[in-house]
N, C-alpha and C positions, 0 to 999 in steps of 0.2 A: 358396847353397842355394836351390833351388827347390822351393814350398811348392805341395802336391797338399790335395785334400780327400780323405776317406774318409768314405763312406755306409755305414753298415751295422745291420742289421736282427735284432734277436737271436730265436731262435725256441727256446721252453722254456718250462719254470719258471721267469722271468724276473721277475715282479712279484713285492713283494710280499715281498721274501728277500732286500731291502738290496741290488738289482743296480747300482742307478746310483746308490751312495753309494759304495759297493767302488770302480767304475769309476771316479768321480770320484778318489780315493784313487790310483787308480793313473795318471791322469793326471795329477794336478802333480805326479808322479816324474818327467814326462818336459816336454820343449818341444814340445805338442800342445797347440792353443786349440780350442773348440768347446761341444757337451753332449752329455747323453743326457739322456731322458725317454723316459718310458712313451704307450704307444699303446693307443690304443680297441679295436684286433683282441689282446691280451695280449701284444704283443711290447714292446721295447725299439730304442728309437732313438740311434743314434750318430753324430752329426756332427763330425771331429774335421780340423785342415788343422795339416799340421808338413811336414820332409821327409819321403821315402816313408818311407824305412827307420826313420825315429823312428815310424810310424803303422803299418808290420807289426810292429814289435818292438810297441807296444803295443798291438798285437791278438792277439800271441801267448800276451803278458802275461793277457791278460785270458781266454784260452783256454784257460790254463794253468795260472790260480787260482782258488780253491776254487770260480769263477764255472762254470768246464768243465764242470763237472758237473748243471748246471742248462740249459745250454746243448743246443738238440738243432740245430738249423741256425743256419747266417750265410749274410745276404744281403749280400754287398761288392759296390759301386759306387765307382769312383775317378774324378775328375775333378780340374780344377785349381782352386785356390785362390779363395776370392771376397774372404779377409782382413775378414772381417766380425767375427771373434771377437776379443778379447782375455785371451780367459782360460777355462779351461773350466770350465762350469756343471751344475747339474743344473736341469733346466725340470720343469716342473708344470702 
């Protein structure tokens, strides 16, 4: 299995409404290591490396649940792995 990263950028109501506790939540569902944390412009930040298809499924996941709705754009950026994560975190 070849390990991809995913960048992505949440753009909403995104702080502030338990987004990157949810999200964390739905990442140890899956074999995806990385974080998310909150940004100074009011978005949310996702750094997540697994294979692809385990990082659209949970992007879909997270597009999908009660999070969608709070969501008004994603900035996706894909590139390959730097394997710097062991587990996925929420940052601060």
């Amino acid at each position: 299995m070849k390990k991809v990263r995913l960048t992505a950028v949440f753009h909403g109501t995104v702080q502030g409404v338990g987004f990157r506790y949810s999200t964390q939540r739905l990442a140890v569902r899956r074999p995806v290591d990385g974080f998310v944390e909150n940004e100074d412009t009011g978005t949310v930040l996702l750094v997540a490396e697994g294979a692809e298809t385990e990082l659209k499924a949970f992007l879909d996941t997270i597009k999908t649940s009660r999070l969608g709705r709070l969501i008004k754009r994603v900035e996706e950026s894909w590139g390959p792995a730097t394997n710097d994560y062991k587990s996925f975190d929420i940052r601060y």
